[in-house]
C-alpha positions in Angstrom: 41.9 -12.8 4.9 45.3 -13.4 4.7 46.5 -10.2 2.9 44.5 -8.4 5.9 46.7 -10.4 8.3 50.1 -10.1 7.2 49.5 -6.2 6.3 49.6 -5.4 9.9 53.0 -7.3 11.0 54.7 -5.8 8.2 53.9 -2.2 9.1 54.6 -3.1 13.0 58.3 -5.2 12.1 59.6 -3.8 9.2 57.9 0.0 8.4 57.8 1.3 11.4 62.2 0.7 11.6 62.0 2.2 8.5 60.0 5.2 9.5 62.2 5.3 12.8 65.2 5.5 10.5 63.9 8.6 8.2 63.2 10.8 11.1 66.9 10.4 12.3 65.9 7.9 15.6 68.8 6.3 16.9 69.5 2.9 16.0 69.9 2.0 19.6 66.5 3.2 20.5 65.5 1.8 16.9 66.4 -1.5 18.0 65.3 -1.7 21.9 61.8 0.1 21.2 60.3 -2.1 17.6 62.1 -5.3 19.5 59.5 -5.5 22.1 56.8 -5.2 19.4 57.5 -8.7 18.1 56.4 -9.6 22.1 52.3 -10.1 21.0 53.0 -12.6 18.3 55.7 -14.8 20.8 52.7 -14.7 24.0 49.7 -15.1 22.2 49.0 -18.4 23.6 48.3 -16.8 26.4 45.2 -15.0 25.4 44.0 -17.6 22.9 41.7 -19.5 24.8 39.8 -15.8 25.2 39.1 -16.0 21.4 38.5 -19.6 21.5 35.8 -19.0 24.3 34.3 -16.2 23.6 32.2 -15.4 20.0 32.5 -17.0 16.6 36.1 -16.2 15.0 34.5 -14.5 11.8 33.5 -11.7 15.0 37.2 -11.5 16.5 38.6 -11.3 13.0 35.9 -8.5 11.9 36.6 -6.6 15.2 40.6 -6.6 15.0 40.6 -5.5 11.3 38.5 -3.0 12.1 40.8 -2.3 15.4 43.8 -2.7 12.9 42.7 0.1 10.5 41.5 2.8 13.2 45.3 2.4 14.6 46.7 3.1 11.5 44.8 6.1 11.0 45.8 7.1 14.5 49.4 6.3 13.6 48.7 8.7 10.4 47.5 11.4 13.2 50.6 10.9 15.4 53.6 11.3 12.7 53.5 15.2 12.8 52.8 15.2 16.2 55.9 16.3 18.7 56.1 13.4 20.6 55.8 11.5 17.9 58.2 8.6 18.5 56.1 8.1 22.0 52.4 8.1 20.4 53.3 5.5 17.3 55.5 3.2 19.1 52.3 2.7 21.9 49.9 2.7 18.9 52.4 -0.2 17.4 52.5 -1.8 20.2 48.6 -1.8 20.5 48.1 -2.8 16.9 50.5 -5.7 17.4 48.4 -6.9 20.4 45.3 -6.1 17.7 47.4 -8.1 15.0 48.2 -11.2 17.2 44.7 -11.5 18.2 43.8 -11.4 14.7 46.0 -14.0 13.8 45.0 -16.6 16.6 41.0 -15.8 15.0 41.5 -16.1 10.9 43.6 -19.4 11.5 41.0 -20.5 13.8 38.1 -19.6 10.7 39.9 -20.7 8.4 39.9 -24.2 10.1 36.0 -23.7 10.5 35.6 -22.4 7.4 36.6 -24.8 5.6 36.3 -29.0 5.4 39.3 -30.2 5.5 40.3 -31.1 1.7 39.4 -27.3 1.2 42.1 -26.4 3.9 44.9 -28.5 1.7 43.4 -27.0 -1.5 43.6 -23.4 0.0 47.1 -23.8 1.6 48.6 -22.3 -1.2 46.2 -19.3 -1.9 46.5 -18.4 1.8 50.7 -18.4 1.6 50.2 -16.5 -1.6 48.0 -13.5 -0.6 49.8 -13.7 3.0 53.3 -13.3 0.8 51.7 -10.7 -1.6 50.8 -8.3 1.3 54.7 -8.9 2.5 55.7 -7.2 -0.5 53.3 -4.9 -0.8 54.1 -3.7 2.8 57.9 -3.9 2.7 58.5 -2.7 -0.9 55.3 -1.1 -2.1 54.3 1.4 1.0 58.5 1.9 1.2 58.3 3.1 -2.5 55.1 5.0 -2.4 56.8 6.9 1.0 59.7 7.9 -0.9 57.4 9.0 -4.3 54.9 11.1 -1.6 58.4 12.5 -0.1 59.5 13.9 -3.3 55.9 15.3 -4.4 55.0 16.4 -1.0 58.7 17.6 0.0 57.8 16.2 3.5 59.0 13.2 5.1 56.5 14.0 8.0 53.6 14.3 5.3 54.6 11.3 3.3 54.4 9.1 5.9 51.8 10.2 7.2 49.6 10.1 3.7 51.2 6.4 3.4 49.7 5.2 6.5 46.4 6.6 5.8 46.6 4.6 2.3 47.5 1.2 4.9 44.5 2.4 7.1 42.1 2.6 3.8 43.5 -1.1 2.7 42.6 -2.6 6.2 39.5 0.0 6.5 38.5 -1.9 2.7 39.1 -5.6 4.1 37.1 -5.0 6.8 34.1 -3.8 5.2 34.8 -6.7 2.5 34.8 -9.5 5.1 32.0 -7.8 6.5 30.0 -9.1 4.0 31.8 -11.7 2.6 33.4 -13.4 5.3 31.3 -17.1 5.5 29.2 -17.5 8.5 30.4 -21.3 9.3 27.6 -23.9 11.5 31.0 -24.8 13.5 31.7 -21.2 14.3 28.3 -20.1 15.7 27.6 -23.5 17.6 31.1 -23.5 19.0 30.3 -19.5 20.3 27.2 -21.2 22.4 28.8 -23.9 24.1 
């Protein structure tokens, strides 16, 4: 759950500067167009209470991983498009919206989930997988851009084969949670009221 929800955040605040920078963006339009991407995570507050009213969490969290990986395949779609730097930074900006929202439900499970000596056991397996996917995302996708680059002899087709691989990753924990993704008492009862 928590690989599923860092993976997202990296590829908004860290690859897509780095896929900016490749394609020879300026570093001033680098900087004022990815900083207002960090925006969803800073006012999620304010939608919060719509995820706390409305449906169980596990629902939210299936529904924005599965939100998450269709706007990474669109991101995938957009690279060799002309207006390129137009289509992925709204998409980016729609999968940080996507991301946030995610965020404010799988901490919300994961309270519900869980009795609470289970949420201090699992403290540490939930920084660990969240910390994993953080260097998957910054070194891993970085590293498999610049192998695809060299076999491809694309940039455009690299990155664009790299984000597909992110879309299949989120694409895989969707379908995974899907089925394995508990069905807590707390979340269903708390849906009715």
């Amino acid at each position: 759950l928590y690989f599923g929800q860092a993976i997202p955040y990296v590829v908004v605040m860290v690859l897509a500067v780095v896929i900016y920078k490749d394609f020879g963006i300026s570093n001033d339009d680098i900087a004022f167009y990815t900083s207002w991407l960090y925006l969803p995570w800073v006012i999620k507050p304010l939608w919060s209470p719509i995820v706390d009213l409305m449906g169980t969490k596990r629902l939210w969290t299936l529904v924005m991983q599965g939100a998450i990986a269709a706007v990474l395949a669109m991101v995938a779609f957009a690279i060799p498009a002309p207006r390129f730097f137009q289509y992925t930074i709204a998409l980016f900006w729609l999968m940080a919206f996507s991301s946030a929202t995610h965020d404010i439900a799988a901490d919300g499970f994961y309270m519900l989930g869980l009795r609470q000596h289970e949420q201090a056991a699992f403290a540490g397996v939930r920084t660990l997988f969240y910390r994993l996917a953080m260097i998957a995302g910054e070194g891993g996708l970085v590293v498999l851009a610049g192998k695809l680059e060299k076999r491809f002899g694309s940039l455009h087709k690299a990155w664009e084969v790299t984000m597909f691989v992110v879309a299949a990753v989120m694409l895989s924990a969707f379908l995974y949670h899907l089925v394995m993704l508990p069905r807590p008492i707390e979340d269903a009862r708390r849906s009715r009221n």
